[in-house]
C-alpha positions in Angstrom: 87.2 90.5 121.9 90.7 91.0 123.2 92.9 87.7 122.4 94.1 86.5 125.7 98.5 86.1 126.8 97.8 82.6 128.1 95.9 79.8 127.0 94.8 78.8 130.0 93.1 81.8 130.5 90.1 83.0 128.6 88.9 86.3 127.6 85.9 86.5 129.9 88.5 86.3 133.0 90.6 88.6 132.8 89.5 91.7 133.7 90.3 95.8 131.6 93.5 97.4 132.9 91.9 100.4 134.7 94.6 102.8 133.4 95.9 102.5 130.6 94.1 102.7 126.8 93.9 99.2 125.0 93.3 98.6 121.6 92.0 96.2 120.4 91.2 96.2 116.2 88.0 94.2 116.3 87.8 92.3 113.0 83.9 93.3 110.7 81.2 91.0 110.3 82.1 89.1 107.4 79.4 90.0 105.0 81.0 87.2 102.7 79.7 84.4 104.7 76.3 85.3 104.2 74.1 82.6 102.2 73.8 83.3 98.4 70.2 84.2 98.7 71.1 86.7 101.4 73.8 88.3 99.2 71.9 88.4 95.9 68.9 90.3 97.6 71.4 92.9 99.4 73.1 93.0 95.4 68.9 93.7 94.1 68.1 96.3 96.9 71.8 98.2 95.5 71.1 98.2 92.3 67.7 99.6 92.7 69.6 102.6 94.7 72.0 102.8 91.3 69.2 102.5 89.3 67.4 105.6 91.1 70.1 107.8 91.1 70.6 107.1 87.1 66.6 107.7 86.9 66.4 111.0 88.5 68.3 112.9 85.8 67.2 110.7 82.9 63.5 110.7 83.9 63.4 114.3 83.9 64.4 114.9 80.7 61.2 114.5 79.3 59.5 116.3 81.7 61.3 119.4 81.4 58.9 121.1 79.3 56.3 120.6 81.3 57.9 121.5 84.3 59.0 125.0 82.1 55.3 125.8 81.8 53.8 124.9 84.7 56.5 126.8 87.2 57.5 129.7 84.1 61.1 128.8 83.7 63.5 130.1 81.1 65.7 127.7 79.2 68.8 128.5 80.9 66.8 127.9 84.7 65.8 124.5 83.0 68.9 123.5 82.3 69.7 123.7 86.4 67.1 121.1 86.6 69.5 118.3 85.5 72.5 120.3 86.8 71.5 121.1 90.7 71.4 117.0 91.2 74.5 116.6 88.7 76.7 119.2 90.9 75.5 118.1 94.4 75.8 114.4 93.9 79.4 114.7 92.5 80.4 117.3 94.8 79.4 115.1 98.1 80.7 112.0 97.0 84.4 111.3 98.6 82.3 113.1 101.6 80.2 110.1 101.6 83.0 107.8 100.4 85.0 108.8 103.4 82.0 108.5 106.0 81.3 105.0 104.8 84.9 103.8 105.6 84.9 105.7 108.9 81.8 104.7 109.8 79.6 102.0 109.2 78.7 101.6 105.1 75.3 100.3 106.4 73.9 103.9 108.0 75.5 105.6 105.0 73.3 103.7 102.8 69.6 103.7 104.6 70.2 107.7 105.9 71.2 108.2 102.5 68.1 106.0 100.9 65.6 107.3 103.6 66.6 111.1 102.6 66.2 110.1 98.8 63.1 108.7 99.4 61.6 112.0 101.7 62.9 114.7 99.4 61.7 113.3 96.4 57.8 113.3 97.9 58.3 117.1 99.2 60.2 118.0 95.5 56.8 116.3 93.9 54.8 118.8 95.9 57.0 122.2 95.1 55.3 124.8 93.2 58.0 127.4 92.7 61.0 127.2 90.1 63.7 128.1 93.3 62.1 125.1 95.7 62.0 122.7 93.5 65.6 123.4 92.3 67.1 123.6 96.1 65.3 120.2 96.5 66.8 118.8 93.2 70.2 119.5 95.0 69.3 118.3 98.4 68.6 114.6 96.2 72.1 115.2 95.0 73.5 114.9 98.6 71.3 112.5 99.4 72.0 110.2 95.9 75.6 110.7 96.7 75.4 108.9 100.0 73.8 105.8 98.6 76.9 104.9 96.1 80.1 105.0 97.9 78.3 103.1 100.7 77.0 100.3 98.0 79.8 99.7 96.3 81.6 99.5 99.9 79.1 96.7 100.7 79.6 95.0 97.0 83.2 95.0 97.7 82.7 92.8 100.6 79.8 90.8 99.9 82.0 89.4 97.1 85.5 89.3 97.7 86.5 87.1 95.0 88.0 88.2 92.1 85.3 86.6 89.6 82.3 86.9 91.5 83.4 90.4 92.4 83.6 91.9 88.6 79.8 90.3 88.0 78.4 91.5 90.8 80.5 95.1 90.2 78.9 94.8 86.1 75.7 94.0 86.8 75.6 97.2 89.4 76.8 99.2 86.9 74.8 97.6 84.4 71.6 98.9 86.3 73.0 102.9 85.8 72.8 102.4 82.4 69.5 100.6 82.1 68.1 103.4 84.3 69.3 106.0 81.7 67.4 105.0 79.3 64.3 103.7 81.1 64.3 106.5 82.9 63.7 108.5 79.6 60.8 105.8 79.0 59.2 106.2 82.0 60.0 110.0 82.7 57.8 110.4 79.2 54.9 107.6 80.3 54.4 109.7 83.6 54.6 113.0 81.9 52.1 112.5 79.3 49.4 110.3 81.4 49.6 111.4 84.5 51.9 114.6 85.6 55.8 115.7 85.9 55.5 114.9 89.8 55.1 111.6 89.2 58.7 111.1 88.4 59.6 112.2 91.4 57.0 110.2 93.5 57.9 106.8 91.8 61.5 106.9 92.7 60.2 107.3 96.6 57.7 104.4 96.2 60.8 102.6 95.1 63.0 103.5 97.4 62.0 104.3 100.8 60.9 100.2 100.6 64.9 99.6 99.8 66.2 101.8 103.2 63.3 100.2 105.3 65.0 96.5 104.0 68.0 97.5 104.8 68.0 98.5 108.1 67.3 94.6 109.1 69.2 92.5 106.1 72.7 94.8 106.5 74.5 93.8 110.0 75.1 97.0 112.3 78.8 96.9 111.9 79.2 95.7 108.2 82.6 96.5 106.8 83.2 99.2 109.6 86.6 101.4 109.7 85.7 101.8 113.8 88.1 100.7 116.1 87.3 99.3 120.2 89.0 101.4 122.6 89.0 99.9 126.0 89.6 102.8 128.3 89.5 102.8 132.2 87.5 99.5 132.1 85.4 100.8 129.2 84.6 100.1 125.5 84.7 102.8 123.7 84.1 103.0 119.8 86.5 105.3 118.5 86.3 106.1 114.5 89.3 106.6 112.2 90.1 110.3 111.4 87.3 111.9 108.7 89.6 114.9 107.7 87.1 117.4 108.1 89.2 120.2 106.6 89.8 117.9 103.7 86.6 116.6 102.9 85.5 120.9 103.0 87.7 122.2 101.0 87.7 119.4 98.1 83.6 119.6 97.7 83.4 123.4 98.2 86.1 123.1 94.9 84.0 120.5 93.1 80.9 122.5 94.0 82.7 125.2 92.3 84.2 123.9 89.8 80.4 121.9 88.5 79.1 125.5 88.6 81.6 127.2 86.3 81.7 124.1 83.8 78.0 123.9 83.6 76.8 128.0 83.5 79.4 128.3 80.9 77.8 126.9 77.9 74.4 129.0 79.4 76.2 132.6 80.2 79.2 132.9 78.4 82.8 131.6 79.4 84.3 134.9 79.8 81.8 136.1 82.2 82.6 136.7 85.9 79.8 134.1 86.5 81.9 131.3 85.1 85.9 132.9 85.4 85.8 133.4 89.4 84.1 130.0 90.4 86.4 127.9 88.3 89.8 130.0 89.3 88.7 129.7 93.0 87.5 126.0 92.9 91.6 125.4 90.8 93.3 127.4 93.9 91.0 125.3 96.6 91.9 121.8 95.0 95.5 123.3 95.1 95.3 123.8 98.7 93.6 120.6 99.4 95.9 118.3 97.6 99.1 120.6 99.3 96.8 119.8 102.7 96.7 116.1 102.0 100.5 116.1 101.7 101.0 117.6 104.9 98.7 115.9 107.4 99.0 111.8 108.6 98.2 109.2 105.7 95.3 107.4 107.6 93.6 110.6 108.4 94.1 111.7 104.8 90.5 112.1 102.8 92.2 111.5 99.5 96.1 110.2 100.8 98.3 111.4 97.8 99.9 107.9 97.8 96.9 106.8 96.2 97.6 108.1 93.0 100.7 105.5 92.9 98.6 102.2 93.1 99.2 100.1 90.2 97.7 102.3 87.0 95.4 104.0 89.4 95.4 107.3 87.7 95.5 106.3 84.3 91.9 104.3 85.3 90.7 107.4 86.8 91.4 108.8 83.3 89.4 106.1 81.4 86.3 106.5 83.8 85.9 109.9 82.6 85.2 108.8 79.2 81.9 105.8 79.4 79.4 108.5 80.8 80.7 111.4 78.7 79.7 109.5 75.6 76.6 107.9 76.6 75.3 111.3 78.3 76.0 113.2 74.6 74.2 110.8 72.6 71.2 111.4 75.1 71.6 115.3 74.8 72.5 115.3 70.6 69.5 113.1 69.8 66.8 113.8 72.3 67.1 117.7 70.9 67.4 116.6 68.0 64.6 114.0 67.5 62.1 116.0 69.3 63.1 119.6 68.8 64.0 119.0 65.1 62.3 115.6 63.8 59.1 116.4 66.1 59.0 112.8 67.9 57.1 112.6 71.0 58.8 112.5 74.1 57.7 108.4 74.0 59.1 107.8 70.5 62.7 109.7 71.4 62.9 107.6 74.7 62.5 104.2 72.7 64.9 105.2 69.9 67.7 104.9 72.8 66.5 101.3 74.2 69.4 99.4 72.1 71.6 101.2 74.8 69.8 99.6 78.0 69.0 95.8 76.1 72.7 95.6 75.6 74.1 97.4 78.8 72.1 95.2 81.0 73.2 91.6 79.9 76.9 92.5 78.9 77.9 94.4 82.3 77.9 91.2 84.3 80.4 89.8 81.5 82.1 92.6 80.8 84.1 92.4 83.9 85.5 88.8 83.4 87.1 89.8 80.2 90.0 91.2 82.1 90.6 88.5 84.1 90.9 86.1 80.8 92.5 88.4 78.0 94.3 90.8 80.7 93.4 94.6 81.8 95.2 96.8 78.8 94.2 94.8 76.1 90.9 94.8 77.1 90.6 98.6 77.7 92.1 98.9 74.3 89.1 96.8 72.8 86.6 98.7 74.4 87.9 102.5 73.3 88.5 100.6 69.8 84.8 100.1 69.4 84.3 103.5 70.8 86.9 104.7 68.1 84.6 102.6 65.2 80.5 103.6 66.9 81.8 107.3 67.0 82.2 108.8 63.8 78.8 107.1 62.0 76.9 109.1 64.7 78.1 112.4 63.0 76.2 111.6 59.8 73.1 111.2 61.5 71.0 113.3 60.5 68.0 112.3 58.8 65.3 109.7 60.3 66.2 107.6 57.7 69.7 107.0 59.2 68.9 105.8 62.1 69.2 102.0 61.3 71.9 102.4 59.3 74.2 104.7 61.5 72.4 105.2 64.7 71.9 101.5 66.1 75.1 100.2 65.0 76.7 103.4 66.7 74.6 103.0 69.7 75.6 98.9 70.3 79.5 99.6 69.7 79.7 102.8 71.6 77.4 101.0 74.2 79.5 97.5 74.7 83.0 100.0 74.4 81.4 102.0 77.6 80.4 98.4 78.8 83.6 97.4 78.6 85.7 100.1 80.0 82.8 101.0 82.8 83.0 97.3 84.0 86.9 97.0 84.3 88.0 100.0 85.1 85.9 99.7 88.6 86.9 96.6 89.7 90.5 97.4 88.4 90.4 100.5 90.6 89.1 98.3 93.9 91.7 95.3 93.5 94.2 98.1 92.9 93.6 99.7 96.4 93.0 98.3 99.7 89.5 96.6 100.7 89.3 99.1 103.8 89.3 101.9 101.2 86.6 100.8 99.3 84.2 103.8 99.8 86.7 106.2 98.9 88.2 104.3 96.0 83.9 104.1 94.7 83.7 107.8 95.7 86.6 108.4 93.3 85.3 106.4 90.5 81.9 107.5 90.1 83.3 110.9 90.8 85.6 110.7 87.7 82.2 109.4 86.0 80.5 112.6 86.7 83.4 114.4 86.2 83.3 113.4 82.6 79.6 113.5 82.3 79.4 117.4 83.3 82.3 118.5 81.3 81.6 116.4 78.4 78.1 118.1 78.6 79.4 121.5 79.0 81.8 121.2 76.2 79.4 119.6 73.6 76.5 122.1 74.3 79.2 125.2 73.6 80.6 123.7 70.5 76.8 122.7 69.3 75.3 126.1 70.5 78.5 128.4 68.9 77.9 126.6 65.7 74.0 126.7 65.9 73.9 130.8 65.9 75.6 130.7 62.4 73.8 127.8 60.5 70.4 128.1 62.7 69.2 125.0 65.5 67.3 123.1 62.9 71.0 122.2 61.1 72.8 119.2 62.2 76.3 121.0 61.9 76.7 121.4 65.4 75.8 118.1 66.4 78.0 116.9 64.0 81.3 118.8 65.7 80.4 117.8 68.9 80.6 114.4 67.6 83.6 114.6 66.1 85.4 116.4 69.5 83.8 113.3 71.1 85.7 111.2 68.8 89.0 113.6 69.2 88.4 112.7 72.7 88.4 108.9 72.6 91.7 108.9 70.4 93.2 110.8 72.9 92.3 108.7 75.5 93.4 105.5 73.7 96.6 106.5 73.2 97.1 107.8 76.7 96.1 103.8 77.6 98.6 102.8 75.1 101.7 105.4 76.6 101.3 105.3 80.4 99.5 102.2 81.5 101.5 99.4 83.1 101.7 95.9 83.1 100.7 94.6 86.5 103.1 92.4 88.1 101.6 89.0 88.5 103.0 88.6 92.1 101.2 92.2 93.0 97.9 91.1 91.6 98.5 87.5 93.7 98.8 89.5 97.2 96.2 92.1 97.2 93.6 88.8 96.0 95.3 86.8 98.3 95.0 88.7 101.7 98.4 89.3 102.5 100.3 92.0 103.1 102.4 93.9 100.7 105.1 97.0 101.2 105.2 98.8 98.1 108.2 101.3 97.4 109.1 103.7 95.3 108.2 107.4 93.6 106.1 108.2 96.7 105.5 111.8 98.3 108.5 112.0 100.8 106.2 112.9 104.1 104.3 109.1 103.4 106.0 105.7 104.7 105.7 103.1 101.7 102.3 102.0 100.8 100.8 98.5 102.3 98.6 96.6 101.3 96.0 95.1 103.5 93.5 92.4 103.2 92.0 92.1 106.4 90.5 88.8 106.7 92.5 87.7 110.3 90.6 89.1 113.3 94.1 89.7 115.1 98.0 89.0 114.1 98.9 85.8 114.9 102.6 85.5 115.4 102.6 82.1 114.2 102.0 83.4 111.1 103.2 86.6 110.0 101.8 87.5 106.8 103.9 87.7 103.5 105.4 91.0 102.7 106.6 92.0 99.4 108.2 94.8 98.2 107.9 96.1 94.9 110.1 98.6 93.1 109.9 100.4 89.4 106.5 97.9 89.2 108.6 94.5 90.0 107.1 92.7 93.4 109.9 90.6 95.3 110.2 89.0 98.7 111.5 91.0 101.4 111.4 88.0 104.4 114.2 89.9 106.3 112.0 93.2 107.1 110.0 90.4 108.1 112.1 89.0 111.0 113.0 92.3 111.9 109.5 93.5 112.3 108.7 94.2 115.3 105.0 91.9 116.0 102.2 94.7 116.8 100.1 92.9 119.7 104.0 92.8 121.8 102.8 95.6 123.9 99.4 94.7 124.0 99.9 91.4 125.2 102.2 93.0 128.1 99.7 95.2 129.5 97.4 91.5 129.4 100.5 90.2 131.1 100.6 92.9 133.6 96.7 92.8 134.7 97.0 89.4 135.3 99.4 89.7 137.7 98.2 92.5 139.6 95.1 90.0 140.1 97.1 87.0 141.4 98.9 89.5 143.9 95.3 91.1 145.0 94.1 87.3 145.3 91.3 88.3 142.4 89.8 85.3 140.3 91.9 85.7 136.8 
């Protein structure tokens, strides 16, 4: 609706200018006004997406030995069974990120569901090793659209600072449930029915969740569109998706997944591994030198980013919750079964202190922040990682597991908890609200990002050591233990170095939905970051919104760049001035 120069005038008067271009930045539905019933449901049908794309790797761990016979794959094939969906989902995710704040989160989410749902039914019915892999992938595209787009929704649904960490927990909270029912359920549909079934149940699950969707999202939910009015026309004009960008940066990820993951399979040195992962560092080169170079709101990834409050040292600590939890599931399901001989039934219950304690402390575990403060409560979660590590290297005997394994399991799990929980929603009240499909893209990116190389790393140091002592030893489980817990030191103390206090006043105006200027190191091509809660439809001059600026981390009132700023609907109001006019003089109703 275009605000109108006069009061005595009202919108539905006055007619377009036919010449010139109008813009008009038409304020989203505000999904935070929907009832609590309304909201909660939305917040299920999410978490039932996260809990699907967590399922569709763990699931099929149990069901890769079937799948081996049935479809005569190798061990090295099987291991692209886990890795196809792995590379594909991580690759496409700022891709998807960047389409849901473009676009509308709401088509991001039921395409993305929809697909899921369809690929998974023709993936159940694949009788060759290569279709069955190219569909595994195609999920991985498809996964990756669902999970920006939620968490873009989540963002908005619940803008409040308490009621956005619980909803933010209990989402994650459902990822690592699904990792280790998935393993429960992967086995009960392997042994009593058949390895297709795993794919089947999540499309009875989720092509129910798009079909909801489509009516309980609005059309134009959280939308980066804008309303062009142009020669008497709307026109609905999207913000720049830097095409070239978006390229470049999954081709390298696609890459760079490849050469992590075939290394531990064909050797490091090969040309296999060498030439993806060189490539995939010159591409991400390019693409960051790219992002420099180009406008900041047309920027996939804007470099600037990288200088919100702590912003890269939390991308740091979201490598680490699913590189521990996806090791334990590697070291102990080979381990249990291979070694111990478990069934696939008894392996997948020995990890269900992981899920009973994920699920009820992730809604929590994001509140703890917002009482004790954001470093010391990182610092508690790696501690507990630092303490549930090491006991996990001594496992290895059945005998050990009450004494070692469970107690490892709850620490390391309420650490992960802990750092999975706060280091989201530090990352989304770090960054503006209009960013928050990029800003999810990023941290479940960094999530997978630790997951593959953590996986890649472990399996090299476990297989290495295994062709000396023999697979049956526990040596090499051990070691990759113990470069897990190398891992977690180093990450603590990179917590303890480089992470800042936040400045009360910064935290005040991003929760308040002002407007903040922030200065200083920036990349010299980018004007100084602002902050943007957009919760007024239009500016109102009556009130301008507070600015701040903050230098060296210290927020302070800048009112005169205030008074000096020059009000952004001047010119709009003008043209609104000048139509009228021309209608008086042509004797037109105004």
């Amino acid at each position: 609706m275009l605000p109108s120069s006069s009061s005595s005038s009202t919108p539905a008067e006055l007619p377009f200018s036919p010449s010139p271009t109008l813009v008009d930045s038409r304020r989203p539905i505000s999904l935070s006004e929907y009832s609590k019933v309304r909201k909660l449901l939305l917040l299920l049908l999410f978490c039932l997406a996260q809990f699907l794309d967590a399922f569709n790797n763990s699931a099929l761990f149990s069901a890769i030995p079937q799948i081996a016979a049935e479809l005569h794959m190798t061990t090295s094939e099987t291991v692209w069974l886990i890795s196809a969906y792995q590379l594909t989902f991580a690759a496409f995710l700022l891709l998807s990120g960047r389409i849901s704040d473009v676009y509308s989160p709401k088509w991001s989410f039921v395409a993305g569901t929809a697909a899921l749902g369809v690929l998974s039914i023709i993936a159940g019915f694949m009788n060759n090793k290569v279709g069955l892999l190219v569909f595994r992938a195609l999920c991985g595209i498809a996964g990756a659209c669902t999970i920006p787009s939620a968490l873009n929704l989540i963002v908005h649904l619940f803008p409040k600072h308490q009621e956005q960490s619980r909803a933010l927990g209990i989402f994650g909270g459902t990822g690592a449930v699904a990792n280790v029912l998935g393993l429960v359920i992967g086995a009960i549909l392997t042994q009593y029915a058949s390895w297709r079934w795993v794919f089947w149940f999540a499309a009875v699950i989720v092509i129910p969740v798009s079909g909801m969707c489509v009516f309980l999202i609005p059309k134009d939910a959280a939308s980066g569109s804008e309303i062009i009015i142009e020669n008497g026309v709307k026109v609905e004009k999207a913000k720049g998706l830097d095409a070239i960008g978006v390229s470049v940066l999954t081709a390298a990820m696609i890459l760079f997944i490849f050469a992590i993951t075939s290394g531990s399979s064909s050797g490091w040195a090969t040309a296999l591994v060498l030439a993806p992962l060189i490539i995939s560092v010159f591409m991400m080169v390019f693409f960051f030198w790219y992002e420099r170079r180009i406008p900041v709101e047309k920027a996939a990834l804007p470099p600037r980013l990288w200088f919100y409050p702590n912003f890269a040292v939390l991308f740091g600590v979201a490598l680490v919750p699913y590189f521990w939890w996806t090791t334990g599931f590697l070291l102990f399901t080979s381990l249990w079964q291979d070694v111990f001989g478990w069934q696939p039934i008894v392996s997948a219950l020995h990890f269900l202190p992981i899920g009973l304690l994920a699920l009820p402390a992730m809604p929590y575990a994001g509140s703890l922040s917002h009482m004790f403060g954001l470093k010391p409560t990182i610092l508690s979660g790696f501690l507990l990682l630092c303490v549930a590590t090491p006991p996990l290297a001594f496992a290895s005997r059945p005998s050990l597991y009450f004494p070692l394994v469970i107690p490892g399991f709850l620490l390391g799990t309420l650490g992960c908890t802990i750092l999975y929980a706060n280091t989201g929603v530090a990352m989304f009240q770090a960054t503006p609200p209009r960013m928050a499909g990029t800003v999810g893209a990023i941290f479940n990116s960094a999530l997978q990002l630790g997951s593959a190389v953590g996986v890649a790393a472990v399996t090299s140091i476990e297989t290495s050591i295994e062709a000396k002592v023999g697979s049956r030893s526990y040596k090499g489980r051990a070691a990759s233990y113990w470069f897990l817990f190398a891992i977690v030191v180093l990450a603590t103390l990179s917590v303890l170095v480089f992470f800042r206090h936040r400045d009360p006043k910064v935290v005040a105006v991003l929760e308040s939905g002002e407007e903040a200027v922030v200065s200083g190191p920036q990349p010299e091509s980018e004007a100084p970051i602002t902050f943007q809660i957009e919760e007024r439809p239009h500016h109102d001059p009556s009130r301008p919104g507070l600015t701040h600026q903050m230098t060296d981390g210290t927020l302070t009132p800048a009112s005169e760049s205030n008074e000096k700023k020059e009000d952004p609907n001047t010119e709009f109001n003008e043209k609104q001035e000048e139509v009228k006019t021309e209608a008086v003089a042509r004797d037109s109703p105004v």
